[in-house]
C-alpha positions, 0 to 999 in steps of 0.5 A: 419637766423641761427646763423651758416649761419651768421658765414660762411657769415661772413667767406666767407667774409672774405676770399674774402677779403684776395684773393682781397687784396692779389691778388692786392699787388701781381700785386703792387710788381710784376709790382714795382721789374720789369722795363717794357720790350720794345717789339719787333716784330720778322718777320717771313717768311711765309714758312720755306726755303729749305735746299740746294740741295733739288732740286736734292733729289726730282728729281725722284719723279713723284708721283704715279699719274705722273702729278708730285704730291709726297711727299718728305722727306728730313732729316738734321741734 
């Protein structure tokens, strides 16, 4: 083995070493400064509610096929 093989082992070695270890005292600080956060679980609806008056803003809206399939838009603020 080449002399310059040996030195860019001993390199990679090396560089290696320094991400482990600087890996592991960032996760040793970051978990030391910071006290753990409860979870919490939100609940969520499974479809976002209708604004009021909805009903009316839709109420002629039949679709182009009539059996009453349309897409209405409604716009808030």
């Amino acid at each position: 083995m080449t002399g310059r093989r040996r030195l860019w082992r001993r390199v990679a070695a090396a560089w290696l070493g320094v991400v482990v270890v600087a890996g592991g005292l960032t996760l040793w600080l970051r978990d030391s400064a910071e006290p753990p956060e409860p979870h919490v679980r939100e609940e969520a609806s499974p479809t976002p509610s209708l604004p009021e008056g909805w009903e009316s803003a839709c109420a002629g809206a039949a679709g182009p096929d009539g059996k009453g399939q349309a897409l209405c838009i409604i716009r808030t603020r």
